[in-house]
VEXMI-985677 format. One record per residue (C-alpha): x, y, z; residue number from 1; residue in three letters. Coordinates in pm, 1 decimal. Each point is the difference from the previous one (the first is absolute). Example, Ala and Ser with C-alpha at 12.3 -4.5 7.8 and 13.67 -1.06 7.14 Angstrom:
# residues 2
[pt [1230.0, -450.0, 780.0], 1, ALA]
[pt [137.0, 344.0, -66.0], 2, SER]
***
This chain:
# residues 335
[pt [0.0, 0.0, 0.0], 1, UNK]
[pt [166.0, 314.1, -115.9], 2, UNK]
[pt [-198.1, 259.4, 326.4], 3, UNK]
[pt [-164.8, -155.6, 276.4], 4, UNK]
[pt [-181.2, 238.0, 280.6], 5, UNK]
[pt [-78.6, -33.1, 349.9], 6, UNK]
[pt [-143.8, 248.1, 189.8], 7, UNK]
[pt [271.6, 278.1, -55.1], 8, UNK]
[pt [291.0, -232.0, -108.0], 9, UNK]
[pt [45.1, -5.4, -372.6], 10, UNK]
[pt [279.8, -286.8, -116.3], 11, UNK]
[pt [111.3, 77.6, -337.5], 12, UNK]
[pt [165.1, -371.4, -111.8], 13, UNK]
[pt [269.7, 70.7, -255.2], 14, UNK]
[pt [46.5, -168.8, -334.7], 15, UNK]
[pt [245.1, -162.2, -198.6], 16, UNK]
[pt [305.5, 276.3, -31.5], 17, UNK]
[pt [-133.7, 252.8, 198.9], 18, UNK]
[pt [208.8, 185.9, 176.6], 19, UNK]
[pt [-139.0, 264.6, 201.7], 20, UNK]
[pt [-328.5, 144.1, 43.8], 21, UNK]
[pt [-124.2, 381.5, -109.1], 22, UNK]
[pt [-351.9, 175.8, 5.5], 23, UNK]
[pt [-196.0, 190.8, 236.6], 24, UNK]
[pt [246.7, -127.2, 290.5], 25, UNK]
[pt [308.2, 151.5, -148.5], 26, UNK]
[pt [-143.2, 322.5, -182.2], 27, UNK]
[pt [128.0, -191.4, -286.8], 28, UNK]
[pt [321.0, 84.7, -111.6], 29, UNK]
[pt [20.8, 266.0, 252.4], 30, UNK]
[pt [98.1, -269.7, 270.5], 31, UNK]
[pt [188.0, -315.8, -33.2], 32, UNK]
[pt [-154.0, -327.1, -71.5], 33, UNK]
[pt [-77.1, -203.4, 310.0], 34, UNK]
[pt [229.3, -293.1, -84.6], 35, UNK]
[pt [-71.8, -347.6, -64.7], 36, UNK]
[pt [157.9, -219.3, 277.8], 37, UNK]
[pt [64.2, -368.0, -151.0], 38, UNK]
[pt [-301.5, 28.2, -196.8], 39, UNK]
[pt [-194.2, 22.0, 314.0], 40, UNK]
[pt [-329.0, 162.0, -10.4], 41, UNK]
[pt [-56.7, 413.5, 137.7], 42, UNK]
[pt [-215.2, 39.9, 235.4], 43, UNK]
[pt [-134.2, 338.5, 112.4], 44, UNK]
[pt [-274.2, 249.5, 218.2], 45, UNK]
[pt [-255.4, 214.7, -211.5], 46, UNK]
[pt [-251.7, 212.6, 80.3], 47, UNK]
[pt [-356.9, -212.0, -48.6], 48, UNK]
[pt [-210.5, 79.8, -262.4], 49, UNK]
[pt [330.9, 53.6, -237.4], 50, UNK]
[pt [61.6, -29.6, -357.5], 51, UNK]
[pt [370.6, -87.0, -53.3], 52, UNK]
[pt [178.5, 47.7, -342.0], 53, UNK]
[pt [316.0, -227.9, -8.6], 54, UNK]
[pt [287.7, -137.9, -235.4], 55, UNK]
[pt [279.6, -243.5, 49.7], 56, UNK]
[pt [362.2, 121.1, -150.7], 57, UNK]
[pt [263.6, -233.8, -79.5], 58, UNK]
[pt [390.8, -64.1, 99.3], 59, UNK]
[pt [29.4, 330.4, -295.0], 60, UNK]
[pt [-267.8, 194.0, 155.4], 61, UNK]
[pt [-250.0, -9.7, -294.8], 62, UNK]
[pt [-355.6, 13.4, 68.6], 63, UNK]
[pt [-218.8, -288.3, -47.4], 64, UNK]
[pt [-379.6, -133.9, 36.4], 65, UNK]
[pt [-102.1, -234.0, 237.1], 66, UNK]
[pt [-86.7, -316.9, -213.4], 67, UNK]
[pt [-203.9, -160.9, 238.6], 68, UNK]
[pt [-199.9, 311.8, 40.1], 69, UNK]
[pt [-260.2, 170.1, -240.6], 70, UNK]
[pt [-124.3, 258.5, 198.1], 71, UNK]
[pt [147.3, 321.3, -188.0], 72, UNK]
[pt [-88.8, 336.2, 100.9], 73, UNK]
[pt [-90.6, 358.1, -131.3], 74, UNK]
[pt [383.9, 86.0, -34.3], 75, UNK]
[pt [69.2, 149.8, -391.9], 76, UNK]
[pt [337.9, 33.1, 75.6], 77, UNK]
[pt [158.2, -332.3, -7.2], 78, UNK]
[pt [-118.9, -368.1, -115.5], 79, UNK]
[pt [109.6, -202.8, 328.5], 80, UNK]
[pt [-204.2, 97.1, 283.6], 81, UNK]
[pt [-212.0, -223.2, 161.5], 82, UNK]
[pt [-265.8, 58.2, 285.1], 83, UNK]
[pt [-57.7, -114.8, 330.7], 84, UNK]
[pt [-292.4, 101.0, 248.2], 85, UNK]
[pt [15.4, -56.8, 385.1], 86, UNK]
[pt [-385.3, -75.9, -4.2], 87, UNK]
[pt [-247.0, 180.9, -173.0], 88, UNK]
[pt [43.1, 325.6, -178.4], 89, UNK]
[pt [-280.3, 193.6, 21.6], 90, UNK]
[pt [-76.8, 203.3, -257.5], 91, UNK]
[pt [-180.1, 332.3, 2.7], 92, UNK]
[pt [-402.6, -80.8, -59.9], 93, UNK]
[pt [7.8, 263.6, -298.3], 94, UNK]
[pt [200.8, -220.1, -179.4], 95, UNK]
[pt [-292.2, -295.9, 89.1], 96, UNK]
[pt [-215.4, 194.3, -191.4], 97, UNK]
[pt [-102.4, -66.5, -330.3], 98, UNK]
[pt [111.2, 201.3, -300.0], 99, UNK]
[pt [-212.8, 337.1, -4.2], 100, UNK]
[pt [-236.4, -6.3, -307.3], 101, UNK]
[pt [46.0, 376.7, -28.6], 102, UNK]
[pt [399.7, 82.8, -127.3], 103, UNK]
[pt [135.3, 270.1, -24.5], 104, UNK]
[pt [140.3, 137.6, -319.7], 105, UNK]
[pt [406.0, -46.1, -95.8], 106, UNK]
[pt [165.2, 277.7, -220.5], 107, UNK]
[pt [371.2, -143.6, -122.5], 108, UNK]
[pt [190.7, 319.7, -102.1], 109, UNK]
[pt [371.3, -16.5, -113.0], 110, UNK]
[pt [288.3, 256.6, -114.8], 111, UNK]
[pt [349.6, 80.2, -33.8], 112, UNK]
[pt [168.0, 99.7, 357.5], 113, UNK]
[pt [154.0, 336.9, -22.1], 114, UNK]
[pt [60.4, 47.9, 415.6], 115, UNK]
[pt [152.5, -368.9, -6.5], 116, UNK]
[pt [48.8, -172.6, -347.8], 117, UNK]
[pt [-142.7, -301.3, -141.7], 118, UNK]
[pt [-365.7, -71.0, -49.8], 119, UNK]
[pt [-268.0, 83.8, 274.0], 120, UNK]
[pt [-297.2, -190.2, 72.8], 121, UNK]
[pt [-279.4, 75.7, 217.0], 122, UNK]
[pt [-357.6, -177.0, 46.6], 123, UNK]
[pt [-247.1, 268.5, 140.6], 124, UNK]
[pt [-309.0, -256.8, 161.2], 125, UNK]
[pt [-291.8, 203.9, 79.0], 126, UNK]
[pt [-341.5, -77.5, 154.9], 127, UNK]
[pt [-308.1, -177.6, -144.9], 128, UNK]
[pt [-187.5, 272.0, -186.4], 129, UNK]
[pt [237.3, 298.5, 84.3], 130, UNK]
[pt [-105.3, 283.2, -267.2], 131, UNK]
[pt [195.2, 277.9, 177.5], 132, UNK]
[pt [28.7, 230.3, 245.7], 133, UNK]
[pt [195.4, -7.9, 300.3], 134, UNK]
[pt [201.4, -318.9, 141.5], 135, UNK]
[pt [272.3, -99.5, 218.3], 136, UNK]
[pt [293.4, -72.6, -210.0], 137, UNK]
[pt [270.0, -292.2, 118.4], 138, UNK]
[pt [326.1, -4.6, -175.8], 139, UNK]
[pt [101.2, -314.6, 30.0], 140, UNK]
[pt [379.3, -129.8, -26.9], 141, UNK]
[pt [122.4, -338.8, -132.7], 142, UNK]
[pt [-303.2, 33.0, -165.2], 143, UNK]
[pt [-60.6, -327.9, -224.9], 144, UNK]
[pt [75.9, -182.8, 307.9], 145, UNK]
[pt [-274.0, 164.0, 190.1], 146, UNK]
[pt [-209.1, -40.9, -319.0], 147, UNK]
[pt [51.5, -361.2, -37.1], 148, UNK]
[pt [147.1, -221.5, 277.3], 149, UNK]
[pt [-151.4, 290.1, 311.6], 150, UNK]
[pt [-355.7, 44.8, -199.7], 151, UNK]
[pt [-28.2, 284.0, 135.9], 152, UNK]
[pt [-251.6, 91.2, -259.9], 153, UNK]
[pt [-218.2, -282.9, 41.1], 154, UNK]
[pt [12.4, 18.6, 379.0], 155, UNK]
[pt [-128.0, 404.0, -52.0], 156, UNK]
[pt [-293.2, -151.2, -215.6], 157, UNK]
[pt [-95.8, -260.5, 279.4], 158, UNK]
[pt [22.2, 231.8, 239.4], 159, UNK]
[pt [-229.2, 252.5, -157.0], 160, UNK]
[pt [-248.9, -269.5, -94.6], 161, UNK]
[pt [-34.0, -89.0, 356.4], 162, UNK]
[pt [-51.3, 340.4, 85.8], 163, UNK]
[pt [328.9, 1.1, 217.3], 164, UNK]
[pt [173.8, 256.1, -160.2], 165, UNK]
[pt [-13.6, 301.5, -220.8], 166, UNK]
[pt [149.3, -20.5, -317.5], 167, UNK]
[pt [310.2, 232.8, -123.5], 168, UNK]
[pt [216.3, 5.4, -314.7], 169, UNK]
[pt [313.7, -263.0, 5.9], 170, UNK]
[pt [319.2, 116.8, -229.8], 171, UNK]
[pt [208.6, -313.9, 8.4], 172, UNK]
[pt [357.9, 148.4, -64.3], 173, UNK]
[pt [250.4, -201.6, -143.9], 174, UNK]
[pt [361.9, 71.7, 39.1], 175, UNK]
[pt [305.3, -98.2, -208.5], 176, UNK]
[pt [243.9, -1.2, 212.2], 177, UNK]
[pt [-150.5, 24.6, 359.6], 178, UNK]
[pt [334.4, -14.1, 199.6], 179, UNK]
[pt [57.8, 344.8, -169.1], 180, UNK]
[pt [-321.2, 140.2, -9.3], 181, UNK]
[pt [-103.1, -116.8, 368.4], 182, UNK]
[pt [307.9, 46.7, 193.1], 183, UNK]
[pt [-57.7, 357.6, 125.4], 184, UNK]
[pt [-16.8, 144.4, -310.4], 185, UNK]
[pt [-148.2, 333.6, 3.6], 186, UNK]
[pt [-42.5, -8.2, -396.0], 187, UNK]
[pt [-257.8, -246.7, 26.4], 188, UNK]
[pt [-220.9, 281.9, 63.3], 189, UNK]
[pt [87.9, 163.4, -307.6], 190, UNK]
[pt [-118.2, -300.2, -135.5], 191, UNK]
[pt [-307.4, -27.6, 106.1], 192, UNK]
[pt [-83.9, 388.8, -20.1], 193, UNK]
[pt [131.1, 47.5, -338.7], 194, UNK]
[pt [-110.2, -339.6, -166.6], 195, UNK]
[pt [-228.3, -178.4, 183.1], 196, UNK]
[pt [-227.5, 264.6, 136.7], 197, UNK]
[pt [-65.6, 192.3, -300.0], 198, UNK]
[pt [-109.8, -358.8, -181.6], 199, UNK]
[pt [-214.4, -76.2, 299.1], 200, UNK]
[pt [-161.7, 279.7, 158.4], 201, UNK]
[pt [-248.1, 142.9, -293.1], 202, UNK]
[pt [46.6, -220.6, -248.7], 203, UNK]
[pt [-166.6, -325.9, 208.1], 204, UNK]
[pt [-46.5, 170.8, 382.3], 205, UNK]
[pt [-107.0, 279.8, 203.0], 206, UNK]
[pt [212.4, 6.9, 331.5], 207, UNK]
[pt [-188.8, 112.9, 310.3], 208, UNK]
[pt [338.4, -172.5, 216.6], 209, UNK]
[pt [320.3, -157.9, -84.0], 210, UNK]
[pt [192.8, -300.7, 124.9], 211, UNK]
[pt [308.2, -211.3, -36.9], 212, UNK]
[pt [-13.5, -376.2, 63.4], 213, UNK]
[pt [301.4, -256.5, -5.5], 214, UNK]
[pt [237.0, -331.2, 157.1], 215, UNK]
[pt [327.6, -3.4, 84.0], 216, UNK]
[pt [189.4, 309.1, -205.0], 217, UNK]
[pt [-332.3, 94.4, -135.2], 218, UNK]
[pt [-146.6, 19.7, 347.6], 219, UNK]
[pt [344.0, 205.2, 88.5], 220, UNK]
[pt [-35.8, 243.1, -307.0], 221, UNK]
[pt [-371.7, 47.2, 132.8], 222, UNK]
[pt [57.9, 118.6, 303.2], 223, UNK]
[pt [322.8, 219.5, -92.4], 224, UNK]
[pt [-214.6, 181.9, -259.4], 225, UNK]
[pt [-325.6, 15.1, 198.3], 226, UNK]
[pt [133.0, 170.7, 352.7], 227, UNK]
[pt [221.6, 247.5, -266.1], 228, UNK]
[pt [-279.0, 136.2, -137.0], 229, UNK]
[pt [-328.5, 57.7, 167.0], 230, UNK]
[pt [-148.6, 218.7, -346.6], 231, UNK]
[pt [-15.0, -295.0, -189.6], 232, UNK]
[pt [-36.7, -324.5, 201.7], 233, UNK]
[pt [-245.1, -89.8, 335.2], 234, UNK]
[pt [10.5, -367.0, -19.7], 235, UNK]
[pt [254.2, -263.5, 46.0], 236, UNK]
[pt [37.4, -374.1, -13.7], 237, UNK]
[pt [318.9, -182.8, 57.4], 238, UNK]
[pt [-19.7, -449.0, 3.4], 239, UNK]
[pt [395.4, -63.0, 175.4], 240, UNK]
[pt [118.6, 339.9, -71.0], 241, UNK]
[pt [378.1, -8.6, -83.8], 242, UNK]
[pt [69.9, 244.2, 277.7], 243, UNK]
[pt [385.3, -79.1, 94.8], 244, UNK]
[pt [122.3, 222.4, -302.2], 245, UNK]
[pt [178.9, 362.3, -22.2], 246, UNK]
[pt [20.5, 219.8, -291.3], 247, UNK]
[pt [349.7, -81.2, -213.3], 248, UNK]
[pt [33.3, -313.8, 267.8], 249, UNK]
[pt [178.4, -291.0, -212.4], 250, UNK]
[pt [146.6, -336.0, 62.6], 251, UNK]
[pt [346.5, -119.1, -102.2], 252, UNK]
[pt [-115.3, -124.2, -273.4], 253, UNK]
[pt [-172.7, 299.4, -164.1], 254, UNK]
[pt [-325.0, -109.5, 78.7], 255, UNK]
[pt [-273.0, 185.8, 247.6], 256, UNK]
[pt [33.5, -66.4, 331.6], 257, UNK]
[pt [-322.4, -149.3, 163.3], 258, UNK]
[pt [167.2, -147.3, 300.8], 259, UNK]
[pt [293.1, 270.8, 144.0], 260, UNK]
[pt [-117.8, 335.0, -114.3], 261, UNK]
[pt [-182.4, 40.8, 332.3], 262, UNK]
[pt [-361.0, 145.6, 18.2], 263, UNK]
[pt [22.2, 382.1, -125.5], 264, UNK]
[pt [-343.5, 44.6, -105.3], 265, UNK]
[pt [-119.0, -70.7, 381.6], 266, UNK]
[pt [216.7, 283.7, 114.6], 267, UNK]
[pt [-128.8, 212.8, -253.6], 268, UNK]
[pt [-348.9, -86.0, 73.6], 269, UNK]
[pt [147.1, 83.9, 413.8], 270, UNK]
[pt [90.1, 323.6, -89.7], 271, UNK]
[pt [-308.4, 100.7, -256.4], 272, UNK]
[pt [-315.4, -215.6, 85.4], 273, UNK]
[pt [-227.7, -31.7, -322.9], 274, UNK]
[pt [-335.0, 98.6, 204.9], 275, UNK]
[pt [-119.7, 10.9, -347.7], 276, UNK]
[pt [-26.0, -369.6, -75.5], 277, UNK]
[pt [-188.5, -289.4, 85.2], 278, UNK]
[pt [183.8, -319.2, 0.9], 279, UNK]
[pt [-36.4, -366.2, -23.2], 280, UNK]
[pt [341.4, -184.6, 77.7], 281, UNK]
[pt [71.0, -370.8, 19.1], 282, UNK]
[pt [239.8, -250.3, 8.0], 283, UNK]
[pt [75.7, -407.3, 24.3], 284, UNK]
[pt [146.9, -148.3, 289.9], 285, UNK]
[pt [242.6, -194.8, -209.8], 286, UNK]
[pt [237.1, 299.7, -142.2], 287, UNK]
[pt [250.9, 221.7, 94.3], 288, UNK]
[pt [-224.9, 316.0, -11.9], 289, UNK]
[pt [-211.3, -131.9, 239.2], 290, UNK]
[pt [198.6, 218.5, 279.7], 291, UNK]
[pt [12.9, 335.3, -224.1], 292, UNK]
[pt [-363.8, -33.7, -74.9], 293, UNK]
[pt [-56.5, -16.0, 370.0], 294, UNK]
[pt [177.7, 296.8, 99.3], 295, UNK]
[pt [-132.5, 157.1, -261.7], 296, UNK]
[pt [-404.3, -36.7, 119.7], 297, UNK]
[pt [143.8, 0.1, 360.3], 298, UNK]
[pt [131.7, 380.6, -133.0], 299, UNK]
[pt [-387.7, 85.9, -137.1], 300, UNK]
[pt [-153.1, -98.9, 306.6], 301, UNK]
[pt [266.3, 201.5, 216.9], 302, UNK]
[pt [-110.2, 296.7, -187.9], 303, UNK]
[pt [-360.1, -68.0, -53.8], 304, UNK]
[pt [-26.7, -19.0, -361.5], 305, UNK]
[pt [-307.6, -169.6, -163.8], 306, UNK]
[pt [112.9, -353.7, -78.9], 307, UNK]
[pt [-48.7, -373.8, 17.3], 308, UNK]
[pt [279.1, -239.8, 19.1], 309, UNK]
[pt [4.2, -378.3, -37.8], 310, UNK]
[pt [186.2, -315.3, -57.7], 311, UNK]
[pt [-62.0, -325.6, -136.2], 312, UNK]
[pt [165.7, -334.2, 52.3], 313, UNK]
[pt [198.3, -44.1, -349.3], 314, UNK]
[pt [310.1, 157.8, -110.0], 315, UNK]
[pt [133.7, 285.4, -260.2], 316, UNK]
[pt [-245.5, -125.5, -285.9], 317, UNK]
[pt [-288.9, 28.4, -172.9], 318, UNK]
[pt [-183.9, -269.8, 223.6], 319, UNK]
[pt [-18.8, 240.8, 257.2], 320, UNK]
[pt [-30.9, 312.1, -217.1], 321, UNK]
[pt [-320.4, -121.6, -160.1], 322, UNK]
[pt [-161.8, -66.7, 341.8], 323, UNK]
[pt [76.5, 320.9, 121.4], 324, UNK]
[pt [-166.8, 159.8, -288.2], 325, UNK]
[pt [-352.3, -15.9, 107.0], 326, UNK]
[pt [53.2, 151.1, 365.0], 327, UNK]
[pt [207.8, 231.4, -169.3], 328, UNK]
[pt [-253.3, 140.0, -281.9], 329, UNK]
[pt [-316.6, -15.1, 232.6], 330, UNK]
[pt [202.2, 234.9, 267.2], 331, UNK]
[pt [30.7, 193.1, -272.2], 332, UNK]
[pt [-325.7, -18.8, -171.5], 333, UNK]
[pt [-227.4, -193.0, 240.0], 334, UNK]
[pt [-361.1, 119.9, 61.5], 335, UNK]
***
């Protein structure tokens, strides 16, 4: 048996040439694999109620599926993980629902990138039956991934249906290079004012509010723009935001540093609280931002800002992510 569960105790029984173990446990490749001992089985504590992503590595360190597991996951990134859940998962009863009858209406609008080059995509979802006038407006970051593996469209439409939730304009924002365009970069407003604004707002939208909505670096970029600049943005949402970052902050490598830069944006937030915004952070259990996401909504309750805060028992992925999505939109939109 490749997992076997009881209680809290998760045993993770290692193949043929495996190595080491990686996943939620190790932040990936952020932490060493856990190390297989004489090809004796791993056995460790997890919260209950978990969903664990996992992969074995060999005596070379390359990644590699379980085979005597077929449980994948929602992870886009790589072929080789493989779930585990400590119990039952419970998932959020929106996503019980059935499929709402009444959709709302996608707009697919493309150009050349003038801010950042390369071709831009954006999906703008709106309501069943909007014909104008004004709307809350949700720019939305990593946005095919929201579109497709979150659903964050379809879970507006059920919500609506139900009569949970008003409905508000979605602009699913895709990047092309998000490690630039995320990181702290203030020229990812210029984006959006100069190109994706002008394509949205009048052509397909009246906006009565804006917000900004996005994981990891998109959930970091979010928040950076959103407390900067209380004309334009009142609304934020951040799934696991990448909040151990610093402008300029690299690693040895060249690469941006997710994991040493230490948390600027909370000081900055310290020193100018956005009393503008209402927020909706969360986080897994499983990941290294689980600690930066905590001080960060320990920060907004210090100072009384309007907020919610949660955490769910999976790691940095979109397992987690997509369950956080319906607390997330009906805090923002809820009736």
């Amino acid at each position: 048996m490749a997992v076997s569960v009881q209680g809290q105790q998760v045993t993770f029984t290692p193949p043929a040439g495996a190595a080491g173990l990686i996943g939620d446990m190790t932040d990936w490749r952020k932490r060493p694999p856990l190390p297989v001992e004489a090809g004796q089985p791993i056995t460790l504590t997890l919260p209950r109620g978990a969903w664990v992503e996992y992969a074995w590595v060999d005596a070379a360190g390359d990644a590699f599926a379980d085979p005597d597991n077929d449980q994948r996951s929602l992870n886009p990134w790589w072929p080789y993980p493989r779930a585990a859940v400590v119990g039952d998962y419970v998932r959020h009863p929106l996503w019980q629902l059935p499929d709402a009858t009444q959709r709302g209406t996608s707009h697919r609008l493309s150009w050349d990138g003038e801010v950042f080059h390369g071709k831009r995509r954006v999906i703008v979802h709106t309501p069943y039956g909007y014909a104008g006038g004004p709307l809350p407006v949700y720019y939305v970051q990593d946005g095919v991934a929201f579109y497709r593996t979150g659903r964050l469209g379809e879970l507006m439409d059920r919500a609506v249906e139900a009569g949970l939730a008003s409905g508000a304009a979605l602009v699913f924002v895709e990047p092309v290079d998000r490690n630039i365009e995320y990181y702290l970069n203030d020229h990812y407003l210029d984006f959006l004012t100069q190109e994706v604004f002008p394509r949205v707002e009048g052509p397909l939208v009246q906006a009565s509010t804006r917000g900004l909505w996005g994981a990891s670096l998109g959930g970091l970029i979010s928040l950076h723009l959103g407390r900067s600049h209380p004309e334009l943005f009142s609304r934020v949402v951040s799934h696991s935001g990448a909040f151990i970052a610093r402008p300029g902050a690299r690693t040895k490598d060249g690469g941006i540093d997710t994991t040493g830069a230490g948390e600027w944006l909370l000081t900055q937030l310290q020193a100018q609280p956005p009393r503008h915004l209402r927020l909706s952070l969360d986080t897994g259990v499983l990941e290294w931002l689980t600690g930066p996401n905590r001080r960060m909504a320990g920060l907004l309750a210090d100072l009384g800002l309007e907020h919610q805060y949660r955490e769910y028992p999976s790691g940095h992925n979109w397992i987690t992510w997509r369950e956080a999505l319906p607390e997330a939109f009906l805090y923002m939109q809820g009736t």
